[in-house]
KOLGUZA-453460 format. One line per 5 residues: number of its first residue (from 1); for each residue x, y, z of C-alpha. Coordinates in nm, 3 decimals, padded with zeros to 5 digits, always signed. Each point is the difference from the previous one (the first is absolute). Layout:
# residues N
NUM> X,Y,Z | ... .
This chain:
# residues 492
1> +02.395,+09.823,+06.548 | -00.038,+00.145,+00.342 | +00.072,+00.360,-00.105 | -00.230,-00.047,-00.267 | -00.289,-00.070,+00.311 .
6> +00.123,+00.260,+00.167 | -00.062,+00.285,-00.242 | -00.023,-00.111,-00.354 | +00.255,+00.193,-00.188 | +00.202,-00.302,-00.217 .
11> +00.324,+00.263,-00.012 | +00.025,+00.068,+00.328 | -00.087,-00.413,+00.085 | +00.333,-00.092,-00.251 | +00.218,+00.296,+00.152 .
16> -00.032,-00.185,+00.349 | +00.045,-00.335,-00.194 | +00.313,+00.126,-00.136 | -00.159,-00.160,-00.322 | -00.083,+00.143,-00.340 .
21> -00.348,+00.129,-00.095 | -00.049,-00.200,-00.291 | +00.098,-00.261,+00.175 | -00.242,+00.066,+00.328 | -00.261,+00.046,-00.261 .
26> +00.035,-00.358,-00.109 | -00.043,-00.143,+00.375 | -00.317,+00.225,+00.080 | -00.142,-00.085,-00.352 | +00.077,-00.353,+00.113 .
31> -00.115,+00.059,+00.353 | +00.272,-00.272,+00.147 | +00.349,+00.043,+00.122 | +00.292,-00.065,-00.175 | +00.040,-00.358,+00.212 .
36> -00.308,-00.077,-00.160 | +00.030,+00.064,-00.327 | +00.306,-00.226,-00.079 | +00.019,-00.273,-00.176 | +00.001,-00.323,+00.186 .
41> +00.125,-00.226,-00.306 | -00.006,-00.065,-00.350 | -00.135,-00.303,-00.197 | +00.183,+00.095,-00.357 | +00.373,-00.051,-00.035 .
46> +00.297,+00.234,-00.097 | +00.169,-00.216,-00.239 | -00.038,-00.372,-00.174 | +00.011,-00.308,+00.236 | +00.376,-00.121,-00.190 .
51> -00.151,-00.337,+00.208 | -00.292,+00.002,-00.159 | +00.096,-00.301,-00.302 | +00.200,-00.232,+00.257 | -00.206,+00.056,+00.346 .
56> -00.189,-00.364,-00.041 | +00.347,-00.142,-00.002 | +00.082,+00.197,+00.294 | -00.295,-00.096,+00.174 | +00.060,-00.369,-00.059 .
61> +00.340,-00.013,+00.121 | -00.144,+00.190,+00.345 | -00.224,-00.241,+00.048 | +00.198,-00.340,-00.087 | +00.273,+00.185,+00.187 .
66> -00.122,+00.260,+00.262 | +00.376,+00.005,+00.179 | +00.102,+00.181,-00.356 | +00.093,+00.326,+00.050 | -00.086,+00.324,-00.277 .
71> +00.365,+00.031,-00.060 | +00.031,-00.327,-00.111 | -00.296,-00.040,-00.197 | +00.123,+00.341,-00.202 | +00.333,-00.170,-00.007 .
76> -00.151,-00.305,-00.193 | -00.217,+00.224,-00.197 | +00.305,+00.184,-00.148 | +00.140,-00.315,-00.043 | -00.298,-00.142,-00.222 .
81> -00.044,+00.322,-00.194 | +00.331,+00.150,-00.075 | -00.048,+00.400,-00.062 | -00.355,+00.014,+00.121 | +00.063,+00.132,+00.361 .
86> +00.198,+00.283,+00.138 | +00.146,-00.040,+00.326 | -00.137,+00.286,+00.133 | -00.322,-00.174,+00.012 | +00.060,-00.279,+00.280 .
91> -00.199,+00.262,+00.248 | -00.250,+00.032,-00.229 | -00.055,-00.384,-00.001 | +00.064,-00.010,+00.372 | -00.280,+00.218,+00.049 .
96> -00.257,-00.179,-00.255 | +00.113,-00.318,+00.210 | -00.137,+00.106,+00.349 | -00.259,+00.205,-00.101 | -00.157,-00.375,-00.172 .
101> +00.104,-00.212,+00.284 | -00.171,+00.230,+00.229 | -00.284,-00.006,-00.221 | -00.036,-00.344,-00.152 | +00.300,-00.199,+00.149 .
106> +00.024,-00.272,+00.223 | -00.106,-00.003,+00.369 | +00.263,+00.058,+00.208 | +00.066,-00.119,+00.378 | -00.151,+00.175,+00.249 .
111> +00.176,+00.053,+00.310 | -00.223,-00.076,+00.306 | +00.008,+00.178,+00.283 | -00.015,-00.206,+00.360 | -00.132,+00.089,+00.312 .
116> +00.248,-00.054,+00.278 | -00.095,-00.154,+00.320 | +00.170,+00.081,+00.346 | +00.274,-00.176,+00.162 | -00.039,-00.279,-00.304 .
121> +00.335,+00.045,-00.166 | +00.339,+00.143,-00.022 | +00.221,+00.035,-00.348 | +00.340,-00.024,-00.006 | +00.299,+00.122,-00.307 .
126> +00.329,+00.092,-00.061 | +00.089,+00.361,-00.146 | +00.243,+00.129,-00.133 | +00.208,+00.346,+00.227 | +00.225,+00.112,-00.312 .
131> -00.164,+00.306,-00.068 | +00.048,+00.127,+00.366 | +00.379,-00.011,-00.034 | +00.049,-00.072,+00.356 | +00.393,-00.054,+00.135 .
136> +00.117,-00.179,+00.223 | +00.333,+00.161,+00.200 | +00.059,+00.180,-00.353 | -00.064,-00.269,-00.178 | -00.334,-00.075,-00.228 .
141> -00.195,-00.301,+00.172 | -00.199,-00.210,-00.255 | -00.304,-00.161,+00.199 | -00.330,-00.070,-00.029 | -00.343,+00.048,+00.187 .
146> -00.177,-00.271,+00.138 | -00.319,+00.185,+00.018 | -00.340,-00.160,+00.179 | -00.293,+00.172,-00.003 | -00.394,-00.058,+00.151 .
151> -00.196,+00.049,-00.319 | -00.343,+00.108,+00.218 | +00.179,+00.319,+00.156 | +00.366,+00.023,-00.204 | +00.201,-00.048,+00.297 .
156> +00.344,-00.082,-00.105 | +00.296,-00.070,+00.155 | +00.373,-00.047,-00.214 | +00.298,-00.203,+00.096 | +00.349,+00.058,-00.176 .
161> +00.116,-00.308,-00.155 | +00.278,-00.057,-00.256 | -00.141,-00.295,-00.199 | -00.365,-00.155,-00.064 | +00.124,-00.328,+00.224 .
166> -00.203,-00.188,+00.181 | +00.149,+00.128,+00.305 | -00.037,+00.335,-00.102 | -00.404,-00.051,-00.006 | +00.017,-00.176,+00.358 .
171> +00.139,+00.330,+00.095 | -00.222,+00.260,-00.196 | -00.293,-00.239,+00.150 | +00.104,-00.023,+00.341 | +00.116,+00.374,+00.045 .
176> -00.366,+00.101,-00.120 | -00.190,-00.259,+00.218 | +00.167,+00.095,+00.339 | -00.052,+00.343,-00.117 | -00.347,-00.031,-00.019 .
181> -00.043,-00.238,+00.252 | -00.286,-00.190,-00.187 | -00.065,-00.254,-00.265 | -00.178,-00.051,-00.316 | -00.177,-00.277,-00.087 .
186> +00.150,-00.024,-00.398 | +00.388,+00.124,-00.053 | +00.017,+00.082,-00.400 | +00.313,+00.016,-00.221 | +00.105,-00.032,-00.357 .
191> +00.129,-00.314,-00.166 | +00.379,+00.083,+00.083 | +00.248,-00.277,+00.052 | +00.004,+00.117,+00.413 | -00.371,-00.087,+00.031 .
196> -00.021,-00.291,-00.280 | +00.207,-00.128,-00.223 | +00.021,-00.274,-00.279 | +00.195,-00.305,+00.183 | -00.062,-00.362,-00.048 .
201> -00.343,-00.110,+00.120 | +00.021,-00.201,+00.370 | +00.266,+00.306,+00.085 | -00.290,+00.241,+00.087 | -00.366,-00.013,+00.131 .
206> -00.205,-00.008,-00.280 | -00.329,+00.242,+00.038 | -00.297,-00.091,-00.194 | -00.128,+00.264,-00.292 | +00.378,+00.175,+00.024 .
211> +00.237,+00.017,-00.324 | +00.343,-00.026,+00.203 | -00.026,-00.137,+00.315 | +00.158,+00.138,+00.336 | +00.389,-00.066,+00.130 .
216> -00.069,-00.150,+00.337 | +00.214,+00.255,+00.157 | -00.289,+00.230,-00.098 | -00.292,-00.201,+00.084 | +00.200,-00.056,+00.355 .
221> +00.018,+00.384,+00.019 | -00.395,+00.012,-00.029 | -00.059,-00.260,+00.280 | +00.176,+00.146,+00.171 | -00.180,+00.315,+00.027 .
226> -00.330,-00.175,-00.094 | -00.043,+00.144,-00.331 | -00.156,-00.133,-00.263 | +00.261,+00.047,-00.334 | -00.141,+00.066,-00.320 .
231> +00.160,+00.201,-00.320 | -00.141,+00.170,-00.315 | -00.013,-00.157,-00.347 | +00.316,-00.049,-00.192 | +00.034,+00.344,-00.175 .
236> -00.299,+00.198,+00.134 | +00.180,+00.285,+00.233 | -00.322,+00.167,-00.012 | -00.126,-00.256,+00.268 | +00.258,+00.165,+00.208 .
241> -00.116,+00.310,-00.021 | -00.016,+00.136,+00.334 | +00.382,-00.078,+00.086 | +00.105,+00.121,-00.336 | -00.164,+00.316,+00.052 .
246> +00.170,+00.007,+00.366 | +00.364,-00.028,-00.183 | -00.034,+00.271,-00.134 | -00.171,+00.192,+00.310 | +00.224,-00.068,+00.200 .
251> +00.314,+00.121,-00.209 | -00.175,+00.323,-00.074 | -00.024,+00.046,+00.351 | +00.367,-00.094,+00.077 | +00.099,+00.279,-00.288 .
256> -00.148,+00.266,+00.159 | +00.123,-00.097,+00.355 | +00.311,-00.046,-00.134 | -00.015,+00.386,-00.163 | -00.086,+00.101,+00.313 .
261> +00.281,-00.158,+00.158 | +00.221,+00.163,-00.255 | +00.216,-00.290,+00.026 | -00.002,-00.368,-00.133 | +00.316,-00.141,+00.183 .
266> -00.075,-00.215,+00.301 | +00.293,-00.152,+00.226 | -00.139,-00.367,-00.010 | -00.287,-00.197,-00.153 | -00.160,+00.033,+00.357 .
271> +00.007,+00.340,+00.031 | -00.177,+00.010,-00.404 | -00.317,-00.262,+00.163 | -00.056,+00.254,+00.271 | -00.041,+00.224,-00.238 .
276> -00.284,-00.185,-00.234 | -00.144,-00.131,+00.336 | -00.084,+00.382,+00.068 | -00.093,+00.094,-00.320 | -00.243,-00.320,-00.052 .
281> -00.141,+00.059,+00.399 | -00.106,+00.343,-00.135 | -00.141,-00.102,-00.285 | -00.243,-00.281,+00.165 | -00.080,+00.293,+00.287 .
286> -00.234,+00.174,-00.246 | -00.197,-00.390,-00.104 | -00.101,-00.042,+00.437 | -00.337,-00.048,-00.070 | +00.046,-00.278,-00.261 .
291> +00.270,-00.151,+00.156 | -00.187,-00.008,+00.322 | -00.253,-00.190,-00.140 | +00.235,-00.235,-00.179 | +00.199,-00.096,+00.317 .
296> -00.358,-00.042,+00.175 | -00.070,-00.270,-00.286 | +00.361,-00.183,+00.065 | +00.159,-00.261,+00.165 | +00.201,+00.103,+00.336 .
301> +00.335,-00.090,-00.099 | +00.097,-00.297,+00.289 | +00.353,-00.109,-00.186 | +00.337,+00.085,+00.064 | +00.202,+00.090,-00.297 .
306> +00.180,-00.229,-00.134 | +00.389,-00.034,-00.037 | +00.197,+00.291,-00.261 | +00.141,-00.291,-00.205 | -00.018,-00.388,-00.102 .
311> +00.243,-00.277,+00.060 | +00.208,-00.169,-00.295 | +00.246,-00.235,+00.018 | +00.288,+00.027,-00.283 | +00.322,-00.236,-00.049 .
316> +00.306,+00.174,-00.065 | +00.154,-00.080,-00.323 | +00.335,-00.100,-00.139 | +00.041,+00.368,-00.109 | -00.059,+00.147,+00.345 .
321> -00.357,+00.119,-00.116 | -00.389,-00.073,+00.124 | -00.316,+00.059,-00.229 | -00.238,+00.173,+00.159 | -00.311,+00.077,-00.194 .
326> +00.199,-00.042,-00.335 | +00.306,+00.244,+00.136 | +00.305,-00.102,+00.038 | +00.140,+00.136,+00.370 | +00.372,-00.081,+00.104 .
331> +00.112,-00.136,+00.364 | +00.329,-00.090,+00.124 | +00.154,-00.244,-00.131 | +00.050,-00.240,+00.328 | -00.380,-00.079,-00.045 .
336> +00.024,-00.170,-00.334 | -00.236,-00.343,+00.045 | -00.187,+00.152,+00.297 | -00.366,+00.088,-00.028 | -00.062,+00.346,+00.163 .
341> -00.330,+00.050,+00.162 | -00.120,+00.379,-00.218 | -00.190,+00.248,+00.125 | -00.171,+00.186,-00.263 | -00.154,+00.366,+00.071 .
346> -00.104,+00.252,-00.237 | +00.301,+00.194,-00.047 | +00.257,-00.239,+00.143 | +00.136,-00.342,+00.087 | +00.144,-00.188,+00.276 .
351> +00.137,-00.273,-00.003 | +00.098,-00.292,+00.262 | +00.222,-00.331,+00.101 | -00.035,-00.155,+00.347 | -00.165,+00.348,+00.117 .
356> +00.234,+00.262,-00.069 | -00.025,+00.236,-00.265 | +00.193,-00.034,-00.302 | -00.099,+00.248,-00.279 | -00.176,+00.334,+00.018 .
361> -00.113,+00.164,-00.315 | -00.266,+00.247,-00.215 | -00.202,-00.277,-00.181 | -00.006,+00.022,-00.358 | -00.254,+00.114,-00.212 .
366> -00.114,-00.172,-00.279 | +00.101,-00.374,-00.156 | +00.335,-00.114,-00.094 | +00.172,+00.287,+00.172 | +00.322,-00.075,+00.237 .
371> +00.181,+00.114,+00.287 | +00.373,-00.098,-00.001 | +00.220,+00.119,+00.251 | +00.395,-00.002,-00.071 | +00.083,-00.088,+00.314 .
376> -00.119,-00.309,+00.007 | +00.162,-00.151,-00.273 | +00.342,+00.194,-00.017 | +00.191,-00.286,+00.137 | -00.110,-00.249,-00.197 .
381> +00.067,+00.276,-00.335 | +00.352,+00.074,+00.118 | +00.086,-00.387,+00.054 | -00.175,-00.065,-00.355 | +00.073,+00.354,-00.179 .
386> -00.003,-00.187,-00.380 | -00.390,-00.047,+00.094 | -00.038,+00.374,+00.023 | +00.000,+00.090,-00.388 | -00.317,-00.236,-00.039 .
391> -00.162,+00.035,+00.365 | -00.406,+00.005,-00.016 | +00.006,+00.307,+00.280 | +00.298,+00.161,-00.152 | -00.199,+00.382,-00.034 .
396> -00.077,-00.043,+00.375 | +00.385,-00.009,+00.050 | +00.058,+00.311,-00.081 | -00.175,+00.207,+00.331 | +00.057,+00.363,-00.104 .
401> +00.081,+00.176,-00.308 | +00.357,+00.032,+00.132 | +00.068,-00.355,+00.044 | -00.116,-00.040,-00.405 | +00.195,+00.295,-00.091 .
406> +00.338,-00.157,+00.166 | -00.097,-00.356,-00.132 | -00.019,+00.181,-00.329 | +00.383,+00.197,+00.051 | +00.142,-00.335,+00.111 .
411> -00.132,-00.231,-00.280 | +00.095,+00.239,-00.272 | +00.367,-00.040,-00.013 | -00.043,-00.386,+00.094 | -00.309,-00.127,-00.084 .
416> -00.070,-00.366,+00.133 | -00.014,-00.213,+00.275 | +00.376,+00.184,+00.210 | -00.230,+00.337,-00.024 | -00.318,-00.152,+00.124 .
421> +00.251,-00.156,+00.283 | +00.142,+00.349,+00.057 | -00.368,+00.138,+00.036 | -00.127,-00.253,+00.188 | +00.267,+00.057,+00.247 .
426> -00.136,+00.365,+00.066 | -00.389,-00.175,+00.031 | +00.135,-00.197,+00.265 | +00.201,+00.279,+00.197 | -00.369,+00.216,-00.003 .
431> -00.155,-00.306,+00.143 | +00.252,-00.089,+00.276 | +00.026,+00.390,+00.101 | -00.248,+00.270,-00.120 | -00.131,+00.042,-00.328 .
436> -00.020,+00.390,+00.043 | +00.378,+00.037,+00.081 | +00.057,-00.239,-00.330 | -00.169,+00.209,-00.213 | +00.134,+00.334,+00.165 .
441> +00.350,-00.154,-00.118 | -00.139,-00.147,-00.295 | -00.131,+00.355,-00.096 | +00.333,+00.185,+00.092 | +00.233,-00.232,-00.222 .
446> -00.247,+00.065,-00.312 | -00.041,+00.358,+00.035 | +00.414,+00.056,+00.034 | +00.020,-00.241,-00.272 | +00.285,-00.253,+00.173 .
451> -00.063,-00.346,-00.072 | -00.269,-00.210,+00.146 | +00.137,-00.290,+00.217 | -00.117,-00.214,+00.300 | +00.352,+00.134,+00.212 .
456> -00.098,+00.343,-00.082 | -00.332,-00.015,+00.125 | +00.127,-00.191,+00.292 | +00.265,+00.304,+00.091 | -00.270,+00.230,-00.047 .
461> -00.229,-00.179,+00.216 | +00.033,+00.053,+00.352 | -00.062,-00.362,+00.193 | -00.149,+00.068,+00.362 | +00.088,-00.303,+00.203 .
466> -00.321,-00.148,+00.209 | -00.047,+00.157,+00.296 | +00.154,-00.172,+00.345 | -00.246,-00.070,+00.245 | +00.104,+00.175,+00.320 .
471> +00.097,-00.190,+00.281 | -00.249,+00.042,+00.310 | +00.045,-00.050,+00.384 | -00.292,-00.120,+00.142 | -00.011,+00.297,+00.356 .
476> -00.064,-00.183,+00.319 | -00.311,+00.143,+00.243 | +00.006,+00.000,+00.298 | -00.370,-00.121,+00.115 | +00.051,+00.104,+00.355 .
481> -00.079,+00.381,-00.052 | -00.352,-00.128,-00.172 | -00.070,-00.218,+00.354 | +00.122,+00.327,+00.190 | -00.239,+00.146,-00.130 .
486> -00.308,-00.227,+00.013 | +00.081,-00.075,+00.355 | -00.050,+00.397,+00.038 | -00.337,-00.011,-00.159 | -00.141,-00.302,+00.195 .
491> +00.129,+00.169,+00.316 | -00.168,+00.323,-00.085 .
């Protein structure tokens, strides 16, 4: 069209086109571009609706049932009329489907969008790190994000945790607060079981208008800090928008840091926080303005933080074992009866009698989990070995694959209590020297295929007797030589 302006000649006008004259006849006959003259739909169809004789059926189960999906309905339909429907022609239906609904369906819920106000509230969740595949010393380290974030400006801030505890939260919370060094009026979270939970009423404060009400440990958290707590309806993750969009911010931007990094080993979990810590400080450098105006709005934050862990008390029972959280966690035997004051932190445990520490230990994740350590109930297994066979913790006697694969050699020539004796024998010889040199032994009589006994392993086993403590002579000074030479300073 602009050759044709230019000089009027319609072959020369389709040359430059690169078109075909007949066919740059039509457009100047036309006098509109090609964008211009197609078609911008069609009102006739291609073929016969096959939905045309059952589509008031159709339209009465959408409405009575609107959760129905087209699959199903064609499912039903082939059902009713055996032979009448293809299934090539679910799509077909599928398409019919929303093109009605979007025409002369039901309202659906519209999603309202809210203003945000300044310094008026923080969001808190839990996300999930799997898709990072970050290790740990070589080894793949499944954790979670505790991730907080200032709706007004998106400032975030992420804590590792392992578990969504309650003590995991107090951590995630506190980390974020003393980062910022402000607070929010309103702290929001989802209904999970660290925030609120479904316990027996007069076990929790009870907040008007709220579906589950808050643990106290949670509600102690908040006055602490002064927060008001308040979570999102049951089911509507939506109202938690702004955090779950920060999830997944965040984890993008860990990705490509860690690409950069070209590595996603760490030496220790601390080293691994440093790491988000500079990859979530970058990220909030770009929001200043907002988040300027957001601390303006806040709180000072005039608190110290408060302790890593909570107190428990737990009685040792018969079977050497406390319940902690509903875990099972062994101790030595000597404090069967005694209640042990428990220290519980996020990733471990501590626990006490008259002020020293007796137990040490990762803290289990999950419910109904256990922690059984051999040592502490060898000698009660080797004076009782017919209780082995049937022993509750008898998996967690086995420490290594090596000590299962010579319980296995021993109990297959003699299987019964004199082999369990025989095995427990070898249990008992790792715990009164070193399980390593055990299982070095254990491993050397397996591979040259001699047979498995508790006086091989002993001769294999090199016993280092407990260092003496050297003897020390206490030197005598002579204090003179020190008044010597004060009297020589005083004098000069």
């Amino acid at each position: 069209m602009d050759e044709m302006t230019k000089h009027g000649e319609l072959g020369h006008a389709a040359m430059k086109a690169d078109m075909d004259r007949k066919t740059a006849r039509k457009y100047v006959a036309a006098g509109k571009v090609p964008s211009e003259l197609r078609p911008t739909g069609r009102e006739w169809r291609t073929r016969v609706d096959p939905f045309a004789e059952h589509w008031p059926d159709v339209v009465d189960l959408v409405e009575a049932t609107p959760e129905l999906e087209a699959k199903t309905i064609f499912e039903l339909l082939v059902e009713q009329h055996p032979g009448r429907y293809e299934p090539g022609q679910v799509r077909t239906l599928q398409r019919k489907l929303r093109r009605w609904k979007a025409t002369s369906g039901p309202a659906k819920d519209v999603t309202l969008g809210q203003m945000h106000r300044p310094g008026e509230a923080a969001q808190t969740d839990f996300t999930s790190t799997s898709e990072l595949a970050v290790t740990i010393a070589g080894q793949v380290f499944v954790h979670l994000l505790c991730v907080l974030v200032l709706p007004f400006s998106n400032w975030l801030w992420a804590t590792v945790c392992l578990s969504e505890s309650m003590a995991a939260l107090r951590k995630g919370v506190q980390r974020a607060l003393f980062q910022l060094g402000r607070v929010p009026q309103y702290h929001q979270t989802d209904n999970s079981t660290a925030a609120t939970h479904k316990i027996p009423e007069g076990e929790a404060v009870v907040v008007p208008g709220r579906k589950r009400p808050f643990n106290d440990a949670y509600v102690a958290l908040m006055a602490h800090f002064g927060m008001t707590p308040r979570t999102i309806e049951v089911g509507a993750k939506e109202q938690n928008g702004d955090v779950e969009s920060a999830n997944g911010a965040i984890k993008r931007r860990l990705e490509q840091a860690l690409l950069v990094r070209g590595s996603r080993d760490f030496d220790n979990v601390e080293a691994w926080q440093v790491f988000i810590d500079g990859v979530a400080r970058k990220a909030n450098v770009v929001r200043g303005t907002r988040v300027a105006e957001e601390l303006g709005a806040m709180r000072e934050l005039a608190v110290g933080k408060l302790p890593e862990f909570v107190d428990d008390l737990a009685r040792v029972s018969e079977w050497s074992t406390i319940r902690l959280k509903d875990c099972a966690y062994s101790v030595p035997s000597r404090l069967i009866g005694e209640v042990l004051k428990v220290r519980l932190y996020e990733d471990r445990l501590e626990a006490y009698f008259g002020g020293e520490l007796q137990l040490s230990c990762e803290r289990l994740v999950g419910r109904k989990q256990k922690r059984i350590d051999y040592r502490h109930v060898i000698w009660s297994l080797v004076r009782k070995p017919g209780g082995f066979a049937r022993y509750v913790y008898r998996e967690e006697m086995f420490p290594t694959l090596a000590f299962r694969r010579a319980y296995d050699a021993i109990s297959a020539p003699q299987p019964g209590t004199k082999a369990d004796l025989e095995y427990l024998r070898i249990l008992h010889l790792a715990a009164s020297t070193l399980q390593t040199d055990v299982e070095a032994a254990l491993v050397v009589l397996l591979d040259g295929g001699h047979e498995v006994t508790a006086d091989a392993v002993k001769a294999l086993v090199v016993v280092t007797a407990a260092p003496a403590v050297p003897h020390m002579v206490a030197s005598l000074v002579d204090l003179g030589a020190y008044d010597a030479l004060l009297s020589q300073g005083v004098a000069a």
